[in-house]
C-alpha positions as CSV (number, residue, x, y, z in Angstrom):
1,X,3.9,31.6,-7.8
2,X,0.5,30.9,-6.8
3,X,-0.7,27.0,-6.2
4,X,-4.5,28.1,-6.5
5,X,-5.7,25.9,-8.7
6,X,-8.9,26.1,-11.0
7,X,-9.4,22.4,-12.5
8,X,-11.9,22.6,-15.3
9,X,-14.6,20.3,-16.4
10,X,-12.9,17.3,-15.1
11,X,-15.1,13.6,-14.5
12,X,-15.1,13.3,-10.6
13,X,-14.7,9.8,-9.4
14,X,-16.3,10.1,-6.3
15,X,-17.8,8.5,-3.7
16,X,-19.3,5.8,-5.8
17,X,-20.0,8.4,-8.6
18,X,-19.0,9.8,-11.1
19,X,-19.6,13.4,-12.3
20,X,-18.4,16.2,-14.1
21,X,-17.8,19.3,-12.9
22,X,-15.2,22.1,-11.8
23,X,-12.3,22.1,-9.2
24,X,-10.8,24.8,-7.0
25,X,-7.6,24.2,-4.8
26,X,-6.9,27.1,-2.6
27,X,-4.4,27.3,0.0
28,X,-4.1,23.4,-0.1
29,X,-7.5,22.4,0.7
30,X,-10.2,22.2,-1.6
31,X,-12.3,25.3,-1.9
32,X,-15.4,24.6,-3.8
33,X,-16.7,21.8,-6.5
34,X,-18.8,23.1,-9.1
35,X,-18.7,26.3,-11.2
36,X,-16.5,29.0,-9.6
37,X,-14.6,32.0,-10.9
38,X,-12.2,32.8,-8.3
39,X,-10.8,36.5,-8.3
40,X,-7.7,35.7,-6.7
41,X,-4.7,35.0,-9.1
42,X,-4.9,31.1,-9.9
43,X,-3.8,28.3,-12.3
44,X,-6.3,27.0,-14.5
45,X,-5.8,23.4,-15.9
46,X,-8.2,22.1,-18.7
47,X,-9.5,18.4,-18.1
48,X,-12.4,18.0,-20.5
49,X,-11.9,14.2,-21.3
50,X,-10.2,13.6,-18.0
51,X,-11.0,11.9,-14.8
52,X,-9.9,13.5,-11.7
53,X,-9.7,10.8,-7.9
54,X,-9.0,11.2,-4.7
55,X,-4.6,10.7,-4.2
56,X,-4.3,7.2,-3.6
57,X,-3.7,6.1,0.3
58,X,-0.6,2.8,0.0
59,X,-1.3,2.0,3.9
60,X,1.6,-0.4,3.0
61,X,5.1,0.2,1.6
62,X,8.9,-0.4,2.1
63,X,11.0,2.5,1.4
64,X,13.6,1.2,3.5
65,X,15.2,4.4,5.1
66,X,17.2,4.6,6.9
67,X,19.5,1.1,6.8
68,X,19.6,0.4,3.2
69,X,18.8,3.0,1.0
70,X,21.5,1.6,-1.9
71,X,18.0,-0.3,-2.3
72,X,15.3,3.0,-1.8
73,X,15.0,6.0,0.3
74,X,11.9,8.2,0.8
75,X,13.0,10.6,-1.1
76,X,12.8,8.6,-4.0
77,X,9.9,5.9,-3.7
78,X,7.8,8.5,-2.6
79,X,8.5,10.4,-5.6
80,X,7.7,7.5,-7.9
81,X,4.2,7.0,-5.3
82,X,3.7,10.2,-6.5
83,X,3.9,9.2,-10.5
84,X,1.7,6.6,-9.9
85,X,-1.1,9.2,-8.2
86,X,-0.3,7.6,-4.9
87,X,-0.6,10.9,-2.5
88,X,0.2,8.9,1.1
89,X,1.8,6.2,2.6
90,X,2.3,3.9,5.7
91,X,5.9,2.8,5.9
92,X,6.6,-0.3,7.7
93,X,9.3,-0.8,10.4
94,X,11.5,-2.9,9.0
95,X,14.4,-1.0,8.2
96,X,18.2,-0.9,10.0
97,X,17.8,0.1,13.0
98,X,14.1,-1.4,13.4
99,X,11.5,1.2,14.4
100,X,10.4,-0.5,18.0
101,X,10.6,2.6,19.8
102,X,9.1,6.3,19.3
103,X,12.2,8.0,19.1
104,X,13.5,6.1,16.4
105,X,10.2,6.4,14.6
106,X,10.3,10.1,15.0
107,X,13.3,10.0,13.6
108,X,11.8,8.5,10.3
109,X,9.1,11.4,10.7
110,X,11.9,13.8,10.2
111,X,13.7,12.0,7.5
112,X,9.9,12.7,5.5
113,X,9.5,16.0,6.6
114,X,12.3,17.5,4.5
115,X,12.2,14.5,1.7
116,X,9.1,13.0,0.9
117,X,6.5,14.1,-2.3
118,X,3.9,12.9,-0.9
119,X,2.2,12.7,2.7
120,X,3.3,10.0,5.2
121,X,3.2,7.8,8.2
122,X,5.0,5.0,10.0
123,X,4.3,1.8,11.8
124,X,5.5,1.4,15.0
125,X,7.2,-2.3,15.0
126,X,6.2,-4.5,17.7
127,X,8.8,-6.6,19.6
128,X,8.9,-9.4,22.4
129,X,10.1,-6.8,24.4
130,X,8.8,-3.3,23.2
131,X,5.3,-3.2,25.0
132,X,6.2,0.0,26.8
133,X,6.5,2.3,23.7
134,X,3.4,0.6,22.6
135,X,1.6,2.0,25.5
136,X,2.8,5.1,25.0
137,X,2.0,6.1,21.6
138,X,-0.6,8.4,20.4
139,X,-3.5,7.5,18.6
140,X,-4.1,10.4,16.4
141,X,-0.4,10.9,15.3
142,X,0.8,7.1,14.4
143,X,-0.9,4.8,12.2
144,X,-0.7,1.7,13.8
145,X,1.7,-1.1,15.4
146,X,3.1,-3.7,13.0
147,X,3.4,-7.4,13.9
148,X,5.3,-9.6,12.0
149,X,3.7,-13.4,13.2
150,X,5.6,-14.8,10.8
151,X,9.3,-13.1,9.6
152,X,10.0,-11.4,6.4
153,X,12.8,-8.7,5.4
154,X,14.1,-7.9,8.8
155,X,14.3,-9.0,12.5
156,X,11.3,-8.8,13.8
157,X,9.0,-11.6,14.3
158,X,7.0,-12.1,17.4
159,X,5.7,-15.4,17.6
160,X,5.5,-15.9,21.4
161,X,2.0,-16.1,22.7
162,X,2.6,-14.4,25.5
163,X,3.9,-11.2,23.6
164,X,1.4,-11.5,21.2
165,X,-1.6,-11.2,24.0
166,X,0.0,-8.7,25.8
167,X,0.1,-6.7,22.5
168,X,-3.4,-7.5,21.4
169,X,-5.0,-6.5,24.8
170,X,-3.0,-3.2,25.6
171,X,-2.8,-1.6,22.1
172,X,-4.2,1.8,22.4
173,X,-4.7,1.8,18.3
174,X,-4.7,0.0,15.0
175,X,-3.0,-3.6,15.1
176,X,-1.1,-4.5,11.2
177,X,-0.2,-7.7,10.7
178,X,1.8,-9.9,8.6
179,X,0.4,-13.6,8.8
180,X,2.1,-16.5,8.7
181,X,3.2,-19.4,10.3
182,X,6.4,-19.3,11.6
183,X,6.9,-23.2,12.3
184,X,5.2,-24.8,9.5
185,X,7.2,-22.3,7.0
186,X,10.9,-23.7,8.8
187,X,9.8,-26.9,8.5
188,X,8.8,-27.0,4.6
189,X,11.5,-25.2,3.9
190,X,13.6,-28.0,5.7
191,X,11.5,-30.7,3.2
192,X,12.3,-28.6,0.1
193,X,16.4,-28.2,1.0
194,X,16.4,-32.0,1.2
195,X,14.3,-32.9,-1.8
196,X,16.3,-30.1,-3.9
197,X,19.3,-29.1,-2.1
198,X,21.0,-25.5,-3.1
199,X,18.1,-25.7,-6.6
200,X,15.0,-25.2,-4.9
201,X,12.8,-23.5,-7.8
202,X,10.9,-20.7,-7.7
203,X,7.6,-22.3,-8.4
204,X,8.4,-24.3,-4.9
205,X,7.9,-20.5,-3.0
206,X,4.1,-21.6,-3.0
207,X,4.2,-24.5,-0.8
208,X,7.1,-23.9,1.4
209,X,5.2,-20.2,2.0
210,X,1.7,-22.6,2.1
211,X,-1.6,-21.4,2.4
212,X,-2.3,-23.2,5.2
213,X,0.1,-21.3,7.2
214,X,-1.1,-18.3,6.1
215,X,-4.6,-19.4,7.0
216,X,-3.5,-20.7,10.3
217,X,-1.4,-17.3,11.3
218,X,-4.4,-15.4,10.2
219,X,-6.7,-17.2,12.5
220,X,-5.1,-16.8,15.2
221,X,-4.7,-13.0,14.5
222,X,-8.5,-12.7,14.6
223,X,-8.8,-15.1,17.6
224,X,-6.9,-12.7,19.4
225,X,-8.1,-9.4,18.6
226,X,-11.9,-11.1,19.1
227,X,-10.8,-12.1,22.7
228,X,-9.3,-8.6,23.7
229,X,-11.7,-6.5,21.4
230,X,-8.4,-5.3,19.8
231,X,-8.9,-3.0,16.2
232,X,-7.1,-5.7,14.3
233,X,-6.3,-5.0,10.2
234,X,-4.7,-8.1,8.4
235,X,-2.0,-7.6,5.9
236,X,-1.5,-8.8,2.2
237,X,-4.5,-11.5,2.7
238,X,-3.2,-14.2,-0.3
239,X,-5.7,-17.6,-0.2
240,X,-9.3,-18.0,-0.6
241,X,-9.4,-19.6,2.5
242,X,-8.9,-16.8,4.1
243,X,-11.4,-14.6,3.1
244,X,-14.0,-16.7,5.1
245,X,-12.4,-14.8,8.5
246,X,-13.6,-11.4,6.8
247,X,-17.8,-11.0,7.3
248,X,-19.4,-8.3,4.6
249,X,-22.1,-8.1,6.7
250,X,-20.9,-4.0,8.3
251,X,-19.8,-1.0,6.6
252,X,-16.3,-0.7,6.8
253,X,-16.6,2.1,9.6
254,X,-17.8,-0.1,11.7
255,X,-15.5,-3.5,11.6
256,X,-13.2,-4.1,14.3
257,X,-11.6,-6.5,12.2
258,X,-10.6,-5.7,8.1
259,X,-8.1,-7.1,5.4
260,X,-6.2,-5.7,2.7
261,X,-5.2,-6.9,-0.7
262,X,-2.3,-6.1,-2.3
263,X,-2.4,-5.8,-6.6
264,X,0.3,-8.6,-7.2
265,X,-1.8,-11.3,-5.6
266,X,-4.7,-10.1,-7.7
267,X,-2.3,-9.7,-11.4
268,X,0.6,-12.5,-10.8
269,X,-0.3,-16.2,-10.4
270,X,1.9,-19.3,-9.7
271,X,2.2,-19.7,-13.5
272,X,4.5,-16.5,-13.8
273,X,7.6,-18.0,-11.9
274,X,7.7,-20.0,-15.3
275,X,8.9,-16.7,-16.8
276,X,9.8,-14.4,-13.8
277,X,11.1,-16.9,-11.4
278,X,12.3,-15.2,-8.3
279,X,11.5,-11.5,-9.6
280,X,7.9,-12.4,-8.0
281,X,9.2,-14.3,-4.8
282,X,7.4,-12.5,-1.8
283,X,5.8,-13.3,1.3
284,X,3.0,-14.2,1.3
285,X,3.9,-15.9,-1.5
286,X,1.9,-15.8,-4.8
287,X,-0.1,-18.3,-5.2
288,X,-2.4,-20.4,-8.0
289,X,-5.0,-18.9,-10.2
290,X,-7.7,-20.8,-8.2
291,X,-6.6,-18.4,-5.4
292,X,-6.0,-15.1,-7.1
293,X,-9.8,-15.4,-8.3
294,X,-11.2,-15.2,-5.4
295,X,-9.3,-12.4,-4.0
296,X,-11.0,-10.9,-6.8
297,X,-14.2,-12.1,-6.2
298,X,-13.0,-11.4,-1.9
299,X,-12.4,-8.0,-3.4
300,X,-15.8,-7.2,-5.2
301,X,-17.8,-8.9,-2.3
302,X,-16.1,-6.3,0.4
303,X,-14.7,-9.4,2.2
304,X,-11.1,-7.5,1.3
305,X,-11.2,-4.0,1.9
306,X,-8.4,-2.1,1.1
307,X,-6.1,-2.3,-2.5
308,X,-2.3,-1.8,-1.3
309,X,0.9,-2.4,-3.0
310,X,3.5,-4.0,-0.4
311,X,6.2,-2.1,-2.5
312,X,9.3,-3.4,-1.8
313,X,12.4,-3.0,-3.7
314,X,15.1,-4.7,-3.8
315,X,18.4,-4.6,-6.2
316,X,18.3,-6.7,-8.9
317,X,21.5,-8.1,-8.2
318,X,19.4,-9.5,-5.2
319,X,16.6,-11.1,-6.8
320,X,18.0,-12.8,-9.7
321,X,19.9,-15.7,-7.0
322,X,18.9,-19.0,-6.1
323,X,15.6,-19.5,-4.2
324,X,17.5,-19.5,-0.8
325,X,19.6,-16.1,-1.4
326,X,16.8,-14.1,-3.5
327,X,15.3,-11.5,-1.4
328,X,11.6,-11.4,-1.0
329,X,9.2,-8.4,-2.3
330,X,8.6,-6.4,-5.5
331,X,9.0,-2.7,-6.3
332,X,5.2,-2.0,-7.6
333,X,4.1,1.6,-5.6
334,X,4.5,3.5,-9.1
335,X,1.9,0.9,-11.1
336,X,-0.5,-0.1,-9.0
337,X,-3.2,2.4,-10.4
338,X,-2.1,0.7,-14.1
339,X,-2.6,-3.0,-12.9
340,X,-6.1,-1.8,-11.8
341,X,-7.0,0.3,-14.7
342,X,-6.2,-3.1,-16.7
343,X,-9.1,-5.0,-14.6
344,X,-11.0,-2.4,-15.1
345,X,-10.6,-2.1,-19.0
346,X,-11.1,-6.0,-18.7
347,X,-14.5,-5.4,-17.0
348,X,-13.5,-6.8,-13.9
349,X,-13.8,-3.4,-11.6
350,X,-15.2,-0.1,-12.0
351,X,-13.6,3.2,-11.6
352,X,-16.3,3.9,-8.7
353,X,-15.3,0.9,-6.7
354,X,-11.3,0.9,-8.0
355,X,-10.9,4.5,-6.2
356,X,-13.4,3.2,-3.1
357,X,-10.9,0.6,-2.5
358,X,-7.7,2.3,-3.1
359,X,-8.8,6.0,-1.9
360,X,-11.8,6.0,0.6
361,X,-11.7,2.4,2.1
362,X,-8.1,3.4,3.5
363,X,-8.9,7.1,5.0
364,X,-11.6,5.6,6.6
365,X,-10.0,2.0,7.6
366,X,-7.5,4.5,9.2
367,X,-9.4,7.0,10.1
368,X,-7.2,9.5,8.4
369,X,-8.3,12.9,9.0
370,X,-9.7,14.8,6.2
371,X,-8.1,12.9,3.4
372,X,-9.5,10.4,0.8
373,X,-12.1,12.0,-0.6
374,X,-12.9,15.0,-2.9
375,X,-14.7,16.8,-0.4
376,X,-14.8,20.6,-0.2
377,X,-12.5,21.5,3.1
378,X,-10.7,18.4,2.8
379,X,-6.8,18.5,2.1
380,X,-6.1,18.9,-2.2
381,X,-4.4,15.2,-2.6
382,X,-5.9,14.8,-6.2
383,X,-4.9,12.9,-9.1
384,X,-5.9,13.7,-12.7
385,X,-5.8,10.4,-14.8
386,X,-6.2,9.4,-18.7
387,X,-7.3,6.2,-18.9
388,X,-7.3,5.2,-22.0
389,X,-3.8,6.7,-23.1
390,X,-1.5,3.4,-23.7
391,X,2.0,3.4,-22.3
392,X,4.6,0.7,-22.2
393,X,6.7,0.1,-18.9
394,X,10.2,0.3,-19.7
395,X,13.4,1.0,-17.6
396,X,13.5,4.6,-18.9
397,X,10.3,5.0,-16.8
398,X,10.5,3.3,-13.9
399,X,11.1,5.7,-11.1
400,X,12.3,3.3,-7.8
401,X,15.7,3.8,-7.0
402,X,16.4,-0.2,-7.6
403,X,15.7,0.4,-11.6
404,X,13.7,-2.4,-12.4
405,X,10.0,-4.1,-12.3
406,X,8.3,-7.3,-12.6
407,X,6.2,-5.6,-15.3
408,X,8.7,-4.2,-17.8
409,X,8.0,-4.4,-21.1
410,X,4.2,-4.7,-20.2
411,X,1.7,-2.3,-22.1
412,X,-1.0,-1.4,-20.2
413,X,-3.7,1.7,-21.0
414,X,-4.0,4.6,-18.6
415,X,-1.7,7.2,-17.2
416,X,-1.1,10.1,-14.6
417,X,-1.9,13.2,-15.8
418,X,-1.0,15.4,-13.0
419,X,-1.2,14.5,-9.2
420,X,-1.4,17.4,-6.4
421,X,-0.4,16.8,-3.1
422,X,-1.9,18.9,-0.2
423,X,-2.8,21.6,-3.5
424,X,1.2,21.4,-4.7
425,X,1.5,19.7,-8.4
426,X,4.1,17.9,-7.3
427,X,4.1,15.9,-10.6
428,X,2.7,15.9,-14.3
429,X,4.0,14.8,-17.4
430,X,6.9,17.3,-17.5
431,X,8.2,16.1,-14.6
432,X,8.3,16.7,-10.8
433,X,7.9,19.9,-8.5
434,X,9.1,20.5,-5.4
435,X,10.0,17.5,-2.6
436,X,8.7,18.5,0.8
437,X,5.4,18.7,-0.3
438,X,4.3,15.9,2.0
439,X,2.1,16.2,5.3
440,X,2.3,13.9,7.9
441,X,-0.9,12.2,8.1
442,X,-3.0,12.7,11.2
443,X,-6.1,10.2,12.5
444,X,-9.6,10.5,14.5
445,X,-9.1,8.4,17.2
């Protein structure tokens, strides 16, 4: 069967436009935009009234293969990216065993190659002792290093100096991290198990994950990659006082140092551990209202660059504890596009800037080769999207392999129509197509 594809009269959301016009995928890349009549046998799908983007780019998510897939595997978190018309990934290297060196990662590559929907790429961890697979990696086929300055799900902080500098100076590419303060997190967590014992609330997540550590770790991330001249991207940024680290005074293409958002600090407040309690415990934790407006306003301004989703699921089983035994993260890779359709039906965002920030800002933050854009010779990774169409979030239609999501029972407008991966459908509203689908993503270093 042929996967030539003739989309009709769809509105392209597109490099800060939006137009309408024709689509043809051929052989996975995108042939032409504008009228065209191929001769060669083709599909034709009608999208009068539809808006067609670029595939969403998560440049971070959890899928947690291999070491604990009773949680999530690629198989299936990329299949539920690819319901949520996320086309590509970065995959962090927190899993079991870590990813610190490159045959392990390869090993992950391999794992995607005959699973995943959607196209992919891993973080290699960084360790106190891994600089030597550091140095050897390649630019053009890894997305970047991960650094955990302060810990999280897993084993692998690095919060010696020494390390950390030695990382910083010899990186041959991309630096992620995760920032927070190791110290000042053990020691308000030590304040909060003496004022409360073994019934810390959720609400306390806040201030034992404070914003001045994150502030303080983020600091010293950019104080380091300014010394060395290091290409330094900051993770899941959660405070306002933050944002002050990230200039808007260069196009993206041409910071050294950038920041990424993710949607639940931008939808969830400290308000909803009233109702959700440890459902929404994550780090960096989620903070006031005062704090998730101006991420939004960080967001608008280009002080934040990229929209991500942090996706990672956990069991229920393991969220529902006490502070000190729930796990921290949220399944949200499938709804992202939905929480920002909601801002944008609010009036808070505009389709232009919503697919700049979760489409072009990463290919190009990443330098991701040909990807990100509806560009004619560029890889098919398309998403065809309704959004106005209402639809509830129930458990029927949540796709992780962990069942459940902070949002259930949430109604939000807007839906996938149909999203193509390298010129596959690999999904529409009848269901999935084919897994395997997915490219590994490659990068013009």
């Amino acid at each position: 069967m042929t996967t030539n594809t003739l989309i009709l009269g769809a509105k392209i959301i597109n490099e800060g436009n939006i137009i309408e016009s024709d689509v043809y995928l051929k052989n996975g890349r995108i042939a032409s935009i504008g009228s065209h009549r191929p001769e060669e046998k083709h599909n034709e799908v009608r999208a009068e009234g539809l808006y067609l983007m670029p595939g969403i780019i998560d440049d971070q998510v959890h899928f947690r293969e291999p070491g604990y897939t009773q949680k999530a595997d690629i198989h299936t978190e990329s299949r539920a990216a690819a319901a949520g018309g996320v086309t590509s990934f970065m995959e962090m290297p927190n899993t079991k065993p870590v990813a610190t060196d490159l045959l392990r990662l390869e090993e992950k590559y391999n794992i995607a190659r005959q699973s995943s929907y959607t196209n992919y790429s891993f973080f290699l961890g960084a360790s106190t002792d891994n600089l030597d697979q550091i140095q050897q990696m390649d630019p053009e086929r890894i997305c970047g290093i991960k650094i955990f300055m302060g810990s999280s799900t897993g084993d692998l902080l690095v919060d010696d100096d020494r390390a950390l500098e030695n990382i910083f100076r010899e990186s041959p590419t991309l630096i992620a991290t995760h920032c927070e303060d190791e110290a000042m997190f053990r020691a308000r967590l030590q304040e909060y198990k003496v004022k409360f014992c073994d019934h810390i609330p959720a609400s306390s997540h806040e201030f034992i994950r404070s914003k001045e550590g994150c502030l303080l770790s983020s600091s010293k991330a950019v104080h380091l990659a300014r010394k060395f001249g290091s290409r330094l991207h900051i993770l899941h940024i959660s405070t306002a006082e933050e944002l002050a680290l990230f200039p808007n005074d260069l196009p993206l293409l041409q910071k050294k140092i950038t920041s990424e958002v993710c949607v639940h600090h931008l939808y969830f407040d400290a308000s909803d551990y009233a109702t959700l309690e440890n459902k929404i415990k994550c780090n960096p934790s989620i903070k006031s209202a005062y704090h998730r407006k101006a991420l939004f306003e960080g967001l608008l301004e280009d002080r934040l660059d990229i929209i991500a989703t942090d996706h990672a699921p956990h069991l229920l089983s393991e969220k529902i504890g006490g502070y000190l035994q729930s796990a921290s993260g949220l399944p949200l890779v499938q709804h992202a596009l939905v929480i920002m359709l909601d801002f944008y039906h609010q009036g808070k965002i505009s389709l232009e800037k919503l697919v700049t920030k979760m489409c072009h800002a990463p290919a190009d933050c990443f330098k991701i080769r040909e990807r990100g854009y509806i560009r004619e010779g560029y890889h098919a990774d398309l998403v065809l999207l309704d959004p106005n169409e209402p639809g509830l979030i129930t458990k029927e239609n949540i796709f992780y392999k962990c069942g459940w999501s902070p949002l259930e029972g949430k109604q939000f407008r807007g839906r996938v129509v149909s999203t193509w991966v390298n010129g596959f459908p690999v999904y529409d509203q009848s269901g999935f197509g084919l897994t395997g689908r997915g490219q590994r993503l490659l990068f013009d270093r």
